[in-house]
C-alpha positions in Angstrom: -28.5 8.0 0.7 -27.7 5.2 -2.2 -24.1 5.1 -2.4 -22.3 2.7 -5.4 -18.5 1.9 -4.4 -16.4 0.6 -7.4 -13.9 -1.8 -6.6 -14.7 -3.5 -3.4 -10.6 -4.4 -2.8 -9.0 -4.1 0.7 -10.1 -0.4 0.5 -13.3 -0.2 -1.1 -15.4 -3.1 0.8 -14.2 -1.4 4.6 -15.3 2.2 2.7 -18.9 0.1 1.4 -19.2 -1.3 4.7 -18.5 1.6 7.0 -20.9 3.5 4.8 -23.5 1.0 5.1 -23.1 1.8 9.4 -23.8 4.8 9.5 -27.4 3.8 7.6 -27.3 4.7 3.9 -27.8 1.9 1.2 -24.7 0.6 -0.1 -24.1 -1.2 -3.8 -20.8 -2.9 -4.1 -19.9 -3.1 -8.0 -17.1 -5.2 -8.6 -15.7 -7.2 -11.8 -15.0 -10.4 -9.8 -17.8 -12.8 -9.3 -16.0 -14.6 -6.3 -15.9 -11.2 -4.5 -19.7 -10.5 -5.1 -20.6 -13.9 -4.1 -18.9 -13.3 -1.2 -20.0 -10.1 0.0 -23.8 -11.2 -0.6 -23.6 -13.8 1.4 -22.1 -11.7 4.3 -18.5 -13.0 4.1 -15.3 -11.2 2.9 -13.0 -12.3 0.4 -10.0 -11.4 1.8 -8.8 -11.6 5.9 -6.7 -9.2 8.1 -8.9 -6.1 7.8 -9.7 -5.6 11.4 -13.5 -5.4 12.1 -14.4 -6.0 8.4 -15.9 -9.3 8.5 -18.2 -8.2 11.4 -19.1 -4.6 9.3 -20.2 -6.7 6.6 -21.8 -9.6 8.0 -24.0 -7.0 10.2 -25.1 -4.4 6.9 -25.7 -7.5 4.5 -27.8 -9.0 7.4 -29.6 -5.3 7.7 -30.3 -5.2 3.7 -28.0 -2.1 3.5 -25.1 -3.6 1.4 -25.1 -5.5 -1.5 -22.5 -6.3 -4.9 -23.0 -6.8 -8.2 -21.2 -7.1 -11.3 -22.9 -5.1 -13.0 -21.3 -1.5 -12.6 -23.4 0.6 -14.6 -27.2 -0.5 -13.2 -24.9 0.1 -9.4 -24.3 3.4 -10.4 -27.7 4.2 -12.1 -29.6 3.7 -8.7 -26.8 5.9 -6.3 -27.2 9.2 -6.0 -23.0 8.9 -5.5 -20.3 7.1 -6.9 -17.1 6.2 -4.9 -14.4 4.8 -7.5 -11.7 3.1 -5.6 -10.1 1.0 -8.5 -6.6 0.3 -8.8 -3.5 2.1 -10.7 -0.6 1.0 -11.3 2.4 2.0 -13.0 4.6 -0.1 -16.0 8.4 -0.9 -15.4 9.3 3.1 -16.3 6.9 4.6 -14.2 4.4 5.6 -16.4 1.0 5.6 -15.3 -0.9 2.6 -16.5 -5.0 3.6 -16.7 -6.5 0.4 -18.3 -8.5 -0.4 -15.2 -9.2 3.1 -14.0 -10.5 3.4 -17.7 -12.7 1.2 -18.0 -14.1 1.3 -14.3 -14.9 4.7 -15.8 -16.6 3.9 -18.7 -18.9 1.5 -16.8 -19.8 4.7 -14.2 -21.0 7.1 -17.2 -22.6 4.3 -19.1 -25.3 4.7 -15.4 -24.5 8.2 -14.9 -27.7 9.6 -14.0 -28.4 13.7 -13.7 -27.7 14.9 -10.5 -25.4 12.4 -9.2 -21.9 13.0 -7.5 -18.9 10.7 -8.8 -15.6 10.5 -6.0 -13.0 9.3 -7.1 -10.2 7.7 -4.1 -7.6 6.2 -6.1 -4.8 7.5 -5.6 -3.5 9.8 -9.2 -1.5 12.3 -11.2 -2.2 15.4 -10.5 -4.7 16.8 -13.1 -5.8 13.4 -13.8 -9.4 14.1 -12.4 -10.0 17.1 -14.5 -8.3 16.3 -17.4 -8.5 12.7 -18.2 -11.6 11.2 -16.2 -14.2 14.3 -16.6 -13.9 14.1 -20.1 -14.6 10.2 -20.5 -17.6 10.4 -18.0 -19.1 13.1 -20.1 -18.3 11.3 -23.4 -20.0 7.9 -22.1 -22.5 9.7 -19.9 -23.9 12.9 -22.8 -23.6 15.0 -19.4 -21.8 17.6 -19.1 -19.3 17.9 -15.6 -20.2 20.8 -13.2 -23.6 21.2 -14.7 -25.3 17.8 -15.2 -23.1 16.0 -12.4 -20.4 16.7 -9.9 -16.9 15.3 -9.9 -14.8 15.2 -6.8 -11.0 14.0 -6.0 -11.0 12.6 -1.9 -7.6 10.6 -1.8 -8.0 7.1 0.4 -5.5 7.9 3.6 -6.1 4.5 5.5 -4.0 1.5 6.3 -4.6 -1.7 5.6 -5.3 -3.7 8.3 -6.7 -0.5 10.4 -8.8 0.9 7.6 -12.1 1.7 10.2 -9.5 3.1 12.6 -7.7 5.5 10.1 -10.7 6.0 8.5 -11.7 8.3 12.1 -8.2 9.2 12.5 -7.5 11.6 9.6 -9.2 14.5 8.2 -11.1 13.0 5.0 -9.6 15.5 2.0 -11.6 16.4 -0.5 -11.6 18.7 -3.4 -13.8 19.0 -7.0 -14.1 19.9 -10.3 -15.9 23.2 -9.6 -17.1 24.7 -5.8 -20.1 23.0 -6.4 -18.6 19.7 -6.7 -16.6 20.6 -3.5 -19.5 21.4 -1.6 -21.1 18.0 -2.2 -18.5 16.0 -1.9 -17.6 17.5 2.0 -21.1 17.2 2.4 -21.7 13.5 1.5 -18.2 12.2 3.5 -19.9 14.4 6.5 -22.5 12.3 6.0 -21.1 8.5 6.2 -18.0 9.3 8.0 -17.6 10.0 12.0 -14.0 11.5 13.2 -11.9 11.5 16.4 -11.2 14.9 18.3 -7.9 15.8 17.6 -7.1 19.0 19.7 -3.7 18.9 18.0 -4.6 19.6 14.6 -4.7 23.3 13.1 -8.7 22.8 12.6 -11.0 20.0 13.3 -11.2 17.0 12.2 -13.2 16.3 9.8 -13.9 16.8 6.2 -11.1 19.1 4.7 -12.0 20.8 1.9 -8.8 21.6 -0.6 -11.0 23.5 -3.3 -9.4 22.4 -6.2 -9.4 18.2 -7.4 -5.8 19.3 -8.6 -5.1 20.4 -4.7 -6.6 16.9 -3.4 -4.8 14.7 -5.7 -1.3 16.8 -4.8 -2.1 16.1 -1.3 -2.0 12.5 -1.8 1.5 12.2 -3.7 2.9 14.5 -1.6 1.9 13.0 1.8 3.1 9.1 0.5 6.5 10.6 -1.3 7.6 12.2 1.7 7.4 9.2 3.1 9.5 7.2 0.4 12.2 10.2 0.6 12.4 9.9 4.6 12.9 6.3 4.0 15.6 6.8 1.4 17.6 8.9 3.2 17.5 6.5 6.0 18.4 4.1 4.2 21.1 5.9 3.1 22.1 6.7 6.6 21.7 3.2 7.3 24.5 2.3 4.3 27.0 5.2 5.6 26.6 3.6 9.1 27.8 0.2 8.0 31.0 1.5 6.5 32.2 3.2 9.5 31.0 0.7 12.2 28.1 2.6 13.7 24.4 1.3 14.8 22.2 3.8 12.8 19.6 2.8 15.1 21.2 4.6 17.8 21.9 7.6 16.0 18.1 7.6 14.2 16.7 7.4 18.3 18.9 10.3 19.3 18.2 12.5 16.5 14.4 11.9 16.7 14.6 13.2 20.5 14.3 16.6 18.9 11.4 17.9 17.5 12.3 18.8 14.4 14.0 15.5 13.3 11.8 12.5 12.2 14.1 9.8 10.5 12.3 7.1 9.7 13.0 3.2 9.9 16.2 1.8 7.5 14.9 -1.5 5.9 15.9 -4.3 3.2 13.1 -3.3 0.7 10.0 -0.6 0.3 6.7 -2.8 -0.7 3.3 -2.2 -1.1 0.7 -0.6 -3.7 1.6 2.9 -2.1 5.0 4.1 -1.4 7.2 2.4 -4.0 4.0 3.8 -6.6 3.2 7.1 -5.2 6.4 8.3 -6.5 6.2 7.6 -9.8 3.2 9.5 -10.4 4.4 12.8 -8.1 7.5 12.1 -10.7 5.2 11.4 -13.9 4.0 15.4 -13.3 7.4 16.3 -12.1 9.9 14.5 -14.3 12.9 17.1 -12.8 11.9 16.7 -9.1 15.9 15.2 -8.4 15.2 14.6 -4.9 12.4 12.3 -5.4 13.9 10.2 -8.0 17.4 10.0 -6.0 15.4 8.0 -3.1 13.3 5.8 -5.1 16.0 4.6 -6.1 17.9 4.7 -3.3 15.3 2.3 -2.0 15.3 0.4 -5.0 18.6 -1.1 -4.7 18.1 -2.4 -1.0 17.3 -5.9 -2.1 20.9 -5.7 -3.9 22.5 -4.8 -1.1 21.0 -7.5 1.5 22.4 -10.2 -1.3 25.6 -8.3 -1.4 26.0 -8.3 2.0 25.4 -11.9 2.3 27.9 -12.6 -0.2 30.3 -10.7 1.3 29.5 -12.8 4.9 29.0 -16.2 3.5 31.3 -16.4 0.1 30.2 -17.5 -2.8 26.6 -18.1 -3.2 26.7 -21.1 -6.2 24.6 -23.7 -5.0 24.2 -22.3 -1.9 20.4 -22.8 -0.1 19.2 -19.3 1.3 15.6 -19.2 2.7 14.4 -15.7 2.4 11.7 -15.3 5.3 8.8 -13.4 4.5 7.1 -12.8 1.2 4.3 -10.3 2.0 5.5 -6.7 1.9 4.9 -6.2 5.8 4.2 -7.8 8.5 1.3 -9.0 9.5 -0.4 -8.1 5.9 -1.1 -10.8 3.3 -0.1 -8.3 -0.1 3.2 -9.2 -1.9 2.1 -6.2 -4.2 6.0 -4.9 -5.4 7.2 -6.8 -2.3 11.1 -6.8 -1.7 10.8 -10.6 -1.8 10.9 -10.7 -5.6 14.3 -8.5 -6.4 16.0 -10.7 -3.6 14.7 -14.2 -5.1 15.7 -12.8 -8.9 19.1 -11.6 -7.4 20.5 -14.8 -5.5 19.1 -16.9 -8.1 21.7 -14.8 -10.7 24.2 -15.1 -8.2 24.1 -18.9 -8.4 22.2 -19.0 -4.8 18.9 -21.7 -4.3 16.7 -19.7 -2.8 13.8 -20.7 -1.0 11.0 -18.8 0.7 8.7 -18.8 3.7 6.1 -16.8 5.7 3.3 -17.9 8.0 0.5 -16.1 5.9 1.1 -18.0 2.5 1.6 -22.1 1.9 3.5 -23.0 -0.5 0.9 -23.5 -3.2 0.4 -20.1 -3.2 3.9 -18.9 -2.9 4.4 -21.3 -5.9 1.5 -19.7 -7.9 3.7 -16.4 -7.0 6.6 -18.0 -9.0 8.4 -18.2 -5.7 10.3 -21.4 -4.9 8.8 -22.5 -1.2 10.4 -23.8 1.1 9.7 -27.6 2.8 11.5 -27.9 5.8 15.0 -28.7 3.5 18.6 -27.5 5.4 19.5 -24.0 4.6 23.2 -22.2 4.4 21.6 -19.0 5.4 18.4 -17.0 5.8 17.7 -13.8 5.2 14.6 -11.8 7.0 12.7 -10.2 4.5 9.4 -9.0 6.3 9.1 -7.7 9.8 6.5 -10.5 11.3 5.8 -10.5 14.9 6.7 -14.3 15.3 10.0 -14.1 13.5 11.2 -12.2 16.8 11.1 -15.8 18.2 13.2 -17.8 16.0 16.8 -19.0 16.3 19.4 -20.8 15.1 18.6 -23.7 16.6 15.4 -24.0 14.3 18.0 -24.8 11.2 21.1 -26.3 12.2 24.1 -25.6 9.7 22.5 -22.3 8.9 25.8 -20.1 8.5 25.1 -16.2 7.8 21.9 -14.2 9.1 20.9 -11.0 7.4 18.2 -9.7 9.0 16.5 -6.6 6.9 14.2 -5.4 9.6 16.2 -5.7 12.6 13.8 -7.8 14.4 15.4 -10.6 15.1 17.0 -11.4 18.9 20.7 -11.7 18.7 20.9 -13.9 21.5 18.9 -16.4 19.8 21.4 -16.4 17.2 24.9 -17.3 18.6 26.9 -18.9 16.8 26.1 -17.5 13.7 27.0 -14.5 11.8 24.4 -12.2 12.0 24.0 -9.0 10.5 21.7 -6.1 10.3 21.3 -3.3 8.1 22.3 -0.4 9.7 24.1 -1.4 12.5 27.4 -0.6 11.5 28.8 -4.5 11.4 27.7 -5.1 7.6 30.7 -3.8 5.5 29.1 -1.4 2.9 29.0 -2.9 -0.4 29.0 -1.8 -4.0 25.7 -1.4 -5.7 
């Protein structure tokens, strides 16, 4: 087949690529010229996506993938369109479609009869039916279920282990009509292999939802779950320190049973998915309490770190806190909505001179983030933002004078750190504090 992917970001080059392996021609369309040049060339134009660079390098070398800028000539010569184009969301949640928008005017301006469009991004629910159909016919003079076929398959991958995943979980899917269904299981049957997964209540594979409205639901629901587990253990993790008990330890004994999965207390909720997905469930479901009691919830982590510390150290006016970790995870180069941002905005209200570190950014670049970097100058106290593998390593030793430790992801080794205060979230020796 010829296949156009939109967007060729963290998610859309692995999808290009692994379509290009399994042997159908792949164009790239992507605004950014540095990303094109990159991908023609055989190179990638970001790191950390495991296997990318070797996927790539091998289908440009084959002639099966290519990029261009020009969207519209991409999607003129495909017989399918995969849109994976990012949304995001303004300060009071609300949806913000400029660059889903106009991604989609440049697919119908080379919509061709006959051609499937895909859409992964993740969206409101109705969005596909209601908002994008109508602009691909308008821009296209096709009309959706008769002159092409429009499908919702939500992107379910990680980043880091998108090839992985990728086999891992049953690919959803669902369309604007059964027609639009039917192709859209049968070209992800096509480019996509799975795992065997006994466990599962069918095989894995292609799922087929019916409805887009079904797919997109599927989506929201799967990453808000997640951000309402969080929130409550978070919330757990805030009870805990006001009567002295390690929520860890309760959080392992409760997940013993089968029914219980707490997840993981932390100082923030980053990322393009949890801290969004939210919104957009909440966007359709503005009275959904439950949802909007944990995003919040998790919202006002960062606070309670710098409370904490406040409450440890004393008062923060002129004092030098290094804040480790900018990306919103470890081991990921994104800061997208990254925890590291509240905590900088916060100390630096509080008086504080805060400074930040992490091993995947120098300090040009966290400076071109419009966060203050850190060279090497004494610090008063740190606090452990992200949850990188090599942080497990440090101690006090490293800065002398240091006087308070938060550590937000409970990854640090308290031996390494005696003689200094040092406090976890959740473990029952950080008085709660006010919001």
């Amino acid at each position: 087949m010829r296949v156009c992917v939109v967007g060729l970001g963290k998610i859309g080059l692995p999808l290009a690529a692994q379509f290009a392996t399994r042997g159908h021609r792949v164009s790239g369309a992507d605004i950014d010229p540095r990303v094109v040049k990159a991908v023609n060339s055989g190179g990638v134009p970001f790191p950390g996506e495991t296997g990318l660079a070797d996927a790539v390098s091998a289908a440009s070398s084959a002639g099966l993938l290519t990029a261009t800028t020009d969207v519209a000539e991409a999607v003129a010569e495909a017989e399918t369109t995969v849109v994976v184009v990012p949304l995001f969301v303004t300060d009071d949640g609300t949806p913000d479609f400029t660059t889903m928008d106009a991604a989609t005017a440049s697919v119908a301006a080379g919509l061709r009869p006959g051609s499937l469009v895909s859409y992964e991004t993740t969206l409101p629910v109705g969005t596909t039916r209601n908002r994008l159909a109508p602009a691909l016919e308008e821009g296209s003079g096709l009309v959706c279920g008769r002159d092409f076929h429009l499908a919702f398959s939500p992107e379910r991958v990680f980043t880091g282990r998108v090839f992985t995943d990728l086999r891992r979980y049953p690919k959803l899917v669902g369309g604007f009509d059964e027609e639009s269904a039917s192709r859209a299981v049968a070209f992800y049957s096509a480019v996509l292999e799975f795992d065997h997964r006994p466990e599962l209540t069918r095989p894995n594979g292609v799922w087929n939802l019916g409805t887009a409205e079904a797919a997109e639901f599927a989506k929201l629901a799967e990453t808000t779950y997640r951000d309402v587990n969080i929130g409550l253990a978070n919330q757990f993790a805030r009870y805990a320190d006001s009567i002295g008990v390690d929520v860890y330890d309760v959080i392992a004994a409760c997940n013993t049973q089968p029914y219980s999965h707490i997840h993981r207390p932390g100082i923030a909720v980053g990322g393009h998915c949890i801290p969004v997905y939210p919104q957009l469930y909440l966007w359709n479901d503005p009275d959904a309490t439950v949802v909007a009691a944990a995003r919040a919830a998790n919202a006002t982590m960062p606070d309670y770190a710098v409370a904490a510390l406040a409450s440890a150290y004393g008062d923060l006016r002129e004092a030098s806190v290094l804040v480790l970790g900018a990306a919103y995870r470890g081991g990921v180069k994104e800061t997208a909505y990254s925890g590291v941002f509240p905590l900088v905005d916060r100390l630096t209200e509080l008086g504080a001179r805060p400074v930040v570190s992490d091993p995947l950014y120098d300090p040009d670049e966290l400076s071109a983030l419009r966060l203050p970097p850190y060279r090497r100058e004494p610090v008063d106290a740190i606090i452990v933002h992200t949850d990188h593998a090599r942080y497990r390593h440090l101690a006090a030793a490293d800065w002398p004078g240091v006087k308070v430790l938060i550590d937000g992801r409970r990854i640090t080794d308290p031996q390494r750190w005696t003689g200094v205060r040092r406090l976890v979230i959740g473990d029952g020796a950080m008085a709660e504090q006010p919001d």
